[in-house]
py3Dmol code that shows the C-alpha trace and the ligand (Angstrom):
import py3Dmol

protein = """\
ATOM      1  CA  UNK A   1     127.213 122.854 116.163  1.00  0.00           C
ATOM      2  CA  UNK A   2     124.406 121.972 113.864  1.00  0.00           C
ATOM      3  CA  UNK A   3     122.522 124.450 111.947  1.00  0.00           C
ATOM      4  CA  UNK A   4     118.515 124.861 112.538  1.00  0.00           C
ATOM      5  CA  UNK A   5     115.866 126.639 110.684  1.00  0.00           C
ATOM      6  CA  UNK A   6     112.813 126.982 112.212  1.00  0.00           C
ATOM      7  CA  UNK A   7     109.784 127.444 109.999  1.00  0.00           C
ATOM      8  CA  UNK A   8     106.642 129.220 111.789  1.00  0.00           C
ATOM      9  CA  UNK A   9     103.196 130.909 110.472  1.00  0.00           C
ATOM     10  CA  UNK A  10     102.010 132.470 113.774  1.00  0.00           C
ATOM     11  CA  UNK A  11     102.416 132.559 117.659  1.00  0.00           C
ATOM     12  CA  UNK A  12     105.716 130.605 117.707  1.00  0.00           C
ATOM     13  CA  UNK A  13     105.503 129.152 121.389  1.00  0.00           C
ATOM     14  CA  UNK A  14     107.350 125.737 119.834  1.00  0.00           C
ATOM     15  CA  UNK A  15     109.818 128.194 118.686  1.00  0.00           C
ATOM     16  CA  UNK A  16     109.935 129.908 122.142  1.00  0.00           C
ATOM     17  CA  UNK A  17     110.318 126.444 123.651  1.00  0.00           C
ATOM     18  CA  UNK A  18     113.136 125.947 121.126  1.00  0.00           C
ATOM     19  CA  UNK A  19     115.390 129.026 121.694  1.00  0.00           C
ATOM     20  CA  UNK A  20     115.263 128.618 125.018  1.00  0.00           C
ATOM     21  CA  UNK A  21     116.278 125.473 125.156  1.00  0.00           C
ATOM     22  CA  UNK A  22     118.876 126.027 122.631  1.00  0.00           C
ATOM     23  CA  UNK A  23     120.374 128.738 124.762  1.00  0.00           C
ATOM     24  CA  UNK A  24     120.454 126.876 128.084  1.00  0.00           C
ATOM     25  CA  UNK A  25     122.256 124.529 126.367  1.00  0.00           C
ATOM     26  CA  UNK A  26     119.383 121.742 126.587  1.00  0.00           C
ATOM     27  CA  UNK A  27     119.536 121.642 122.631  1.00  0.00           C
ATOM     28  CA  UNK A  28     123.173 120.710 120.916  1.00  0.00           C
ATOM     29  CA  UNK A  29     122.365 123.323 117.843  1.00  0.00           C
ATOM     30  CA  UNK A  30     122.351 126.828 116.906  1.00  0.00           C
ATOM     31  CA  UNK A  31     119.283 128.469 115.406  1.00  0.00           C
ATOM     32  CA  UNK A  32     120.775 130.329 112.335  1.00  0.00           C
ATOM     33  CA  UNK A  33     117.442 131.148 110.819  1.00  0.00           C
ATOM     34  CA  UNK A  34     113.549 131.428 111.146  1.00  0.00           C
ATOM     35  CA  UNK A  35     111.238 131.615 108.067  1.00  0.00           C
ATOM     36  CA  UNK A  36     107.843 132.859 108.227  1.00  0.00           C
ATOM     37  CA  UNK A  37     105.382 133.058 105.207  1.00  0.00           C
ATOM     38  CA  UNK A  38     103.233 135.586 107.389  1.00  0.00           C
ATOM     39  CA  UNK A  39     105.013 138.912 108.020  1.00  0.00           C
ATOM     40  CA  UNK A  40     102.628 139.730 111.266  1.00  0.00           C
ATOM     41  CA  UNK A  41     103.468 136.202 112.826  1.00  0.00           C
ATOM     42  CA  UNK A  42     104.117 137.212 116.703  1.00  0.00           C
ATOM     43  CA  UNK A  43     107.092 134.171 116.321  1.00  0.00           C
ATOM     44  CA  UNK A  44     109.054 136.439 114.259  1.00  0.00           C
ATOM     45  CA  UNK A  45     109.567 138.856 117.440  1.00  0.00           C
ATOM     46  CA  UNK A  46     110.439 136.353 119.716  1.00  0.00           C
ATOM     47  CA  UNK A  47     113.015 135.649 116.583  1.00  0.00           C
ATOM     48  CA  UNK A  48     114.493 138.672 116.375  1.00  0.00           C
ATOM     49  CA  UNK A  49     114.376 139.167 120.037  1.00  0.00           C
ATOM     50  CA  UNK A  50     116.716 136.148 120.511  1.00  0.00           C
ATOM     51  CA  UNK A  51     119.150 137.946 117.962  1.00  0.00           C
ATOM     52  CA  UNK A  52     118.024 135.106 115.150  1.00  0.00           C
ATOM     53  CA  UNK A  53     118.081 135.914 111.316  1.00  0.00           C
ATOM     54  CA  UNK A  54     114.514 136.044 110.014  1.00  0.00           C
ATOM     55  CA  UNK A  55     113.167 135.852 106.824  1.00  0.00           C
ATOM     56  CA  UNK A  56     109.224 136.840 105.557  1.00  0.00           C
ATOM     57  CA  UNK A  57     108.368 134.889 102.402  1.00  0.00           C
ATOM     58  CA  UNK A  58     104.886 136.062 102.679  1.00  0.00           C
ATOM     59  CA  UNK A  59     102.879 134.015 100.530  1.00  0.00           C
ATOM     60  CA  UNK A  60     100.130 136.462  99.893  1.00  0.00           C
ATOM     61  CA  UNK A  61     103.421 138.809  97.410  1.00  0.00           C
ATOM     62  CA  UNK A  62     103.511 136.045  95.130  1.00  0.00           C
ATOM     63  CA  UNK A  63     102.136 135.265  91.882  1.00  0.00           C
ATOM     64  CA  UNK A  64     101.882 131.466  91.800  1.00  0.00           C
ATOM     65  CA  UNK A  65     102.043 128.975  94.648  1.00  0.00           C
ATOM     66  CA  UNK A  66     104.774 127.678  92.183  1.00  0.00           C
ATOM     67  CA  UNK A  67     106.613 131.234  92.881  1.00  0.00           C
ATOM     68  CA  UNK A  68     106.560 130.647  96.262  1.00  0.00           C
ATOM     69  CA  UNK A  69     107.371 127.039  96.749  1.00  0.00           C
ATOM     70  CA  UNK A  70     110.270 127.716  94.233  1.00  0.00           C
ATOM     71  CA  UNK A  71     111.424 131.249  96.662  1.00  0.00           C
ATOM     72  CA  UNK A  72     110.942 128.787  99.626  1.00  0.00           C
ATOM     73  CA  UNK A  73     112.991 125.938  98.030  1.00  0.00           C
ATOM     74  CA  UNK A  74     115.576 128.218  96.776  1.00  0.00           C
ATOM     75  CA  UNK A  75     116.005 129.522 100.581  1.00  0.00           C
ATOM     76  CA  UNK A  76     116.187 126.324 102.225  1.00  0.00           C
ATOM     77  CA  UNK A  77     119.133 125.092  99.650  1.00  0.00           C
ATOM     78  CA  UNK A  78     121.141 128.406 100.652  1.00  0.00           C
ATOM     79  CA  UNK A  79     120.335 128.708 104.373  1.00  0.00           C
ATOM     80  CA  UNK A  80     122.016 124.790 104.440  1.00  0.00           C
ATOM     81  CA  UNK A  81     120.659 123.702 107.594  1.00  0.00           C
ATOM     82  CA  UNK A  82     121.234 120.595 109.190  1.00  0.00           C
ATOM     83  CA  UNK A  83     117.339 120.119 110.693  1.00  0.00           C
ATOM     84  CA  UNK A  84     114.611 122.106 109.234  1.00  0.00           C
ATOM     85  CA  UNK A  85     112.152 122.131 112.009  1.00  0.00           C
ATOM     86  CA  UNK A  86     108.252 123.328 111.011  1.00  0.00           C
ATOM     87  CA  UNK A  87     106.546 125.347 114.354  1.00  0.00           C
ATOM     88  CA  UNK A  88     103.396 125.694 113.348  1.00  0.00           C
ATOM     89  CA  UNK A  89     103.941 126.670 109.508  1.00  0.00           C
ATOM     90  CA  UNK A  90     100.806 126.556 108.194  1.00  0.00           C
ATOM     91  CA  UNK A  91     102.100 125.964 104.062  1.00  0.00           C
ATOM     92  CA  UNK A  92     101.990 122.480 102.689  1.00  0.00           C
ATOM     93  CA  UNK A  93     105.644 122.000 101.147  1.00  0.00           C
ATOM     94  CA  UNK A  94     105.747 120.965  97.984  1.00  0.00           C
ATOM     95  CA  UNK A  95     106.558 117.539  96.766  1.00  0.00           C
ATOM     96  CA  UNK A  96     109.915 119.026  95.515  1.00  0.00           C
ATOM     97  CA  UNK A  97     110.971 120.067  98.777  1.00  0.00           C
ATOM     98  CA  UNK A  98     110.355 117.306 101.048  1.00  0.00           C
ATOM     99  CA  UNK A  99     111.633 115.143  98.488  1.00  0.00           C
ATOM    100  CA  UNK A 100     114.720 117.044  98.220  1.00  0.00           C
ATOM    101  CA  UNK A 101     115.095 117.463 102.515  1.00  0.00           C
ATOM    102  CA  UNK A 102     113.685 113.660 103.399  1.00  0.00           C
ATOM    103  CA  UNK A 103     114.917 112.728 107.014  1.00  0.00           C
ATOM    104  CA  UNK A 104     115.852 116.459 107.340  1.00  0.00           C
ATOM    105  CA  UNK A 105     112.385 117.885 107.762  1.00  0.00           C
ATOM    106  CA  UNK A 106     110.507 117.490 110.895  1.00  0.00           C
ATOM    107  CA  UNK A 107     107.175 118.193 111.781  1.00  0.00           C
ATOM    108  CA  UNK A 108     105.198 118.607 115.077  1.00  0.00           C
ATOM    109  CA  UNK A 109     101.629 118.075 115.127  1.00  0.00           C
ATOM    110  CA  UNK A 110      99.111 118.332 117.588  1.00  0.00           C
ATOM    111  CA  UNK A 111      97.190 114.547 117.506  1.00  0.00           C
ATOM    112  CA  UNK A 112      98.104 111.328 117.978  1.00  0.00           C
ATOM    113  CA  UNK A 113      98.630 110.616 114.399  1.00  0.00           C
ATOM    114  CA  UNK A 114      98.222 108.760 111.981  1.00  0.00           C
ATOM    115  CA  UNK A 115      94.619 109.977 114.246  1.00  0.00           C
ATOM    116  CA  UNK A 116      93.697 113.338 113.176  1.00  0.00           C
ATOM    117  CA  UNK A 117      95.875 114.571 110.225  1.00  0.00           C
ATOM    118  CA  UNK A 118      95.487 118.525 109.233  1.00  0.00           C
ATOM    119  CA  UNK A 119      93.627 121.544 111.264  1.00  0.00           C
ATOM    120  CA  UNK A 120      91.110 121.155 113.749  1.00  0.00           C
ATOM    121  CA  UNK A 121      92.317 118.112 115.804  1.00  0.00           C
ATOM    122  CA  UNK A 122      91.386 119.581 119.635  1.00  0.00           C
ATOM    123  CA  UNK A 123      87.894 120.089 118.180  1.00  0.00           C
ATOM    124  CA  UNK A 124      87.219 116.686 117.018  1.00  0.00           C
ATOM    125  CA  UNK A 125      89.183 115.099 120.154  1.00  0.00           C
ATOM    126  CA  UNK A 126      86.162 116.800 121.838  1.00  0.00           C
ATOM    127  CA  UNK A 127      83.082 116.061 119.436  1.00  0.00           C
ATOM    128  CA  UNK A 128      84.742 112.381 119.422  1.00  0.00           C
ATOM    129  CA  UNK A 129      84.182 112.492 123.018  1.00  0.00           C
ATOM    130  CA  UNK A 130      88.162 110.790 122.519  1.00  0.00           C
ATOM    131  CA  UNK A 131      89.681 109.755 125.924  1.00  0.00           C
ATOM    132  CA  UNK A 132      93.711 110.634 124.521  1.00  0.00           C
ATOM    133  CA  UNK A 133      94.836 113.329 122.997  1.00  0.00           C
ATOM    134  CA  UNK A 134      98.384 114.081 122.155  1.00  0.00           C
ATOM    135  CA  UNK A 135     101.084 115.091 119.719  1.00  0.00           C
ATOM    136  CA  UNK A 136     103.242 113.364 117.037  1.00  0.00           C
ATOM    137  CA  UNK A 137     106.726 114.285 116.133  1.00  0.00           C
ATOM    138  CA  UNK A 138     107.628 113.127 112.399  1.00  0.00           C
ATOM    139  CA  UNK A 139     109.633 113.378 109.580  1.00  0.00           C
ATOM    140  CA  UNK A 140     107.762 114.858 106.566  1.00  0.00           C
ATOM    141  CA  UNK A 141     107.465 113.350 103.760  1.00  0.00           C
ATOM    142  CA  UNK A 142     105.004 114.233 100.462  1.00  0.00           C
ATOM    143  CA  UNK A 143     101.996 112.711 102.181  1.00  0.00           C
ATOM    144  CA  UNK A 144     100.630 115.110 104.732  1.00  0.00           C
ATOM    145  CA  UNK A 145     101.424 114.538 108.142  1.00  0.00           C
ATOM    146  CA  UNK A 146     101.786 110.935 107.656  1.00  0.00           C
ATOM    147  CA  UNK A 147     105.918 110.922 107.234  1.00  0.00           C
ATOM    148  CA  UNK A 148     107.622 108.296 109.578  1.00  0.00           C
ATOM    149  CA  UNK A 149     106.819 108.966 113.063  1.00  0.00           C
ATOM    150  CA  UNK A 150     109.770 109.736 115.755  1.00  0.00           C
ATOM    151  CA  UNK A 151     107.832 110.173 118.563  1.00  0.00           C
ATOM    152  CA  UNK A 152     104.695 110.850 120.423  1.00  0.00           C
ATOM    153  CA  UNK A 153     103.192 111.980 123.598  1.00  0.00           C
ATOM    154  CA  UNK A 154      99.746 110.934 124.846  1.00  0.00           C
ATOM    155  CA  UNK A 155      97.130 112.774 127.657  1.00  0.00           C
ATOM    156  CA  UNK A 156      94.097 111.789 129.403  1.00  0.00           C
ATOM    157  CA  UNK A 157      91.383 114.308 128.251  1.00  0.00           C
ATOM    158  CA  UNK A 158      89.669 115.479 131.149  1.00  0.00           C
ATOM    159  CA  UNK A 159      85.960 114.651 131.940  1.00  0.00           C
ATOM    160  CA  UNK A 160      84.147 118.012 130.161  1.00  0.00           C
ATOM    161  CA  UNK A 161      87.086 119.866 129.633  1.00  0.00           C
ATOM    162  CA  UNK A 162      86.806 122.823 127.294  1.00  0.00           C
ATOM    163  CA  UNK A 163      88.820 123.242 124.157  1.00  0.00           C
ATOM    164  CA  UNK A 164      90.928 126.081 125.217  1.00  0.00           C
ATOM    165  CA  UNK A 165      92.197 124.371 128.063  1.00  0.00           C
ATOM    166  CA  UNK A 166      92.959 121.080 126.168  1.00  0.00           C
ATOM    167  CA  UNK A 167      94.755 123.106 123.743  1.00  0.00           C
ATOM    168  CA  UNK A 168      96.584 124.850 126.331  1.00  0.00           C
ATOM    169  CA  UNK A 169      97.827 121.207 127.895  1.00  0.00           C
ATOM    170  CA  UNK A 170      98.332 119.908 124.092  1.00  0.00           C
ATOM    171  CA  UNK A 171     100.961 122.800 124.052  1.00  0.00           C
ATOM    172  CA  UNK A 172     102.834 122.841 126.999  1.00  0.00           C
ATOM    173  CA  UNK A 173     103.100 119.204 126.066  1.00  0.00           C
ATOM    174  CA  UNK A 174     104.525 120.162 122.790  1.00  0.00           C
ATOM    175  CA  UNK A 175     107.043 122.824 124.690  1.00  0.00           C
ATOM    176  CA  UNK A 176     108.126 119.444 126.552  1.00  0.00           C
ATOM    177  CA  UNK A 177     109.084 117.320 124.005  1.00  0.00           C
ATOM    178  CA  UNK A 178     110.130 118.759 120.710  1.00  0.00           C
ATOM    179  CA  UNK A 179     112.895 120.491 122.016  1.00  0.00           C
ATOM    180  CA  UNK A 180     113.870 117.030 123.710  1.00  0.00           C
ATOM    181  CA  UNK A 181     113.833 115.420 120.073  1.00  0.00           C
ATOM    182  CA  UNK A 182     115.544 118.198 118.310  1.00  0.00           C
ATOM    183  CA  UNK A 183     118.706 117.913 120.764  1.00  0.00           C
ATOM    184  CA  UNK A 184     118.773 114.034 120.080  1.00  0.00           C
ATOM    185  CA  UNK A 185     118.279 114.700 116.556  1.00  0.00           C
ATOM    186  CA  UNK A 186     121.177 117.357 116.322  1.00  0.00           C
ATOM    187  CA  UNK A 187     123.360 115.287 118.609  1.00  0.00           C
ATOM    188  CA  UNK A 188     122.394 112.187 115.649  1.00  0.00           C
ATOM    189  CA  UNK A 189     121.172 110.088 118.437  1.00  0.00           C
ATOM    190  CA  UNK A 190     117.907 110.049 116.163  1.00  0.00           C
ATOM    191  CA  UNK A 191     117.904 109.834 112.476  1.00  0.00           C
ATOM    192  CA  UNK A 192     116.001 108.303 109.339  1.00  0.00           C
ATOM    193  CA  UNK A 193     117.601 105.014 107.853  1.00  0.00           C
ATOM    194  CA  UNK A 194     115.859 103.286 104.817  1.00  0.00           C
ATOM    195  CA  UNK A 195     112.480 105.125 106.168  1.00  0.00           C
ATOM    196  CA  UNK A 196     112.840 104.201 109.315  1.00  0.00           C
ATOM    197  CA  UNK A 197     113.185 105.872 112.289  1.00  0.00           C
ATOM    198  CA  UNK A 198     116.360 104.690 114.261  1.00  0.00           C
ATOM    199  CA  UNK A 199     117.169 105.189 117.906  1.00  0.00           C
ATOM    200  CA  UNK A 200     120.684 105.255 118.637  1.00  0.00           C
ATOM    201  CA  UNK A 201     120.709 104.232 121.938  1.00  0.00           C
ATOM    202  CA  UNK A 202     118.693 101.597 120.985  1.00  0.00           C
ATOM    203  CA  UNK A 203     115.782 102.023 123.631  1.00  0.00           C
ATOM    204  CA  UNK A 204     114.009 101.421 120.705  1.00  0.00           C
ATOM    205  CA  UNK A 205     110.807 103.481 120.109  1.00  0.00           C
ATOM    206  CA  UNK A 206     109.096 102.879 123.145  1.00  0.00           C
ATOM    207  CA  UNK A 207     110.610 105.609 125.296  1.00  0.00           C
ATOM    208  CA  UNK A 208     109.436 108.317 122.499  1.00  0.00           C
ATOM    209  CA  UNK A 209     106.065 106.518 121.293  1.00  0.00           C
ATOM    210  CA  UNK A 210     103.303 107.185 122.857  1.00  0.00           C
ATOM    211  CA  UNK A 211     104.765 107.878 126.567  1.00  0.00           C
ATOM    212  CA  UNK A 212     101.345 109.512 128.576  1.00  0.00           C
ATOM    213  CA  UNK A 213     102.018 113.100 130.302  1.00  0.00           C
ATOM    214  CA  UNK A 214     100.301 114.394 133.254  1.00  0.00           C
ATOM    215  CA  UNK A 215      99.741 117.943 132.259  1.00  0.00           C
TER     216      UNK A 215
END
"""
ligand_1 = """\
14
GRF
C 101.163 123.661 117.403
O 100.063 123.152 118.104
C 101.692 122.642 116.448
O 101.478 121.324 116.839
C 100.885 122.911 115.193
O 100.713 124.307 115.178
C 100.745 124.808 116.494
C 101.733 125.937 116.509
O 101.750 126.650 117.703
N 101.575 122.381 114.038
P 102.890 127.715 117.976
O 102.882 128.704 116.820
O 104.182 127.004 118.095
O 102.485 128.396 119.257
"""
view = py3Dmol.view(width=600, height=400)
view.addModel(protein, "pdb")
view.setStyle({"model": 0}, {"cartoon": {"style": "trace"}})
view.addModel(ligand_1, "xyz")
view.setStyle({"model": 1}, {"stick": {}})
view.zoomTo()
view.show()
């Protein structure tokens, strides 16, 4: 069964989404670890509810973001995952790392990239007066939240609708499909060839990019 390690910085709902579906089976993997580099994150209790190994590298205990990208690096080579999957960590990995884990390392973020890279993206969806929103599941690579893209799901933003509720839609969104992705990843149905994303099955992209969700 392949190994995950689940990265988080805070709530951990993608992680919720991802145990779950882990133990009903719905993901072919195990989830033999869960990093956090906040010690208060609320995912590490969902973590250690689900009987899951965690570890606290909380950034704030170390010297030198070198220290911690080299404690972080140093637990990735010995945890030996199979998928590293980043829920919502908040850390930029260094250069080193995703160097080191290319086409392991996955990423979920909440736009329809490359629209939108880093924090923020509901709010300017809104100020943009933007018609879509939606997520983007990718490898990561050096470049922030621009690695090759595996998949993506697209909504119709709703005439006024306020930002909590968008964010609430972006999510369950999120709960939908990157548990979906991690199975086909872990069952190698997905993987990263030359830098690009390959689809076993060969349905090609289109039945991950950009699909539209009524939520
Ligand atoms: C998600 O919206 C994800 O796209 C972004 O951070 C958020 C994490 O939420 N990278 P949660 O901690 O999984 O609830």
């Amino acid at each position: 069964m392949k190994k995950i390690v689940v990265l988080i910085s805070g709530n951990g709902s993608n992680l919720q989404a991802i145990i779950d579906s882990c133990e009903s089976g719905d993901i072919d993997g195990e989830i033999t670890n869960v990093i956090s580099n906040k010690n208060n994150a609320y995912g590490l209790q969902r973590a250690i509810k689900a009987n899951i190994p965690t570890k606290i590298l909380d950034d704030t205990c170390f010297n030198s973001r070198e220290e911690f990208d080299k404690a972080l690096f140093s637990y990735l080579l010995d945890v030996d995952a199979d998928l590293i999957v980043l829920a919502g960590f908040m850390k930029i990995l260094n250069k080193k790392t995703t160097d080191h884990f290319y086409g392991k390392i996955i990423n979920i973020h909440p736009s329809l990239l490359p629209k939108y890279p880093g924090l923020n993206t509901h709010t300017k969806v809104i100020e943009n007066k933007d018609i879509y929103h939606g997520i983007s599941i990718h490898y990561v690579s050096s470049e922030l939240d621009a690695g090759p893209i595996i998949a993506q799901g697209k909504i119709d933003v709703k005439v006024n609708e306020s930002l909590e509720r968008l964010e609430d839609r972006i999510h369950k969104l999120e709960h939908i499909i990157y548990p979906k992705i991690i199975d086909l990843i872990c069952k190698n149905e997905i993987y990263l060839e030359n830098d690009s994303v390959r689809y076993l099955h060969n349905t090609g992209s289109k039945e991950y990019i950009c699909n539209t969700y009524e939520i």
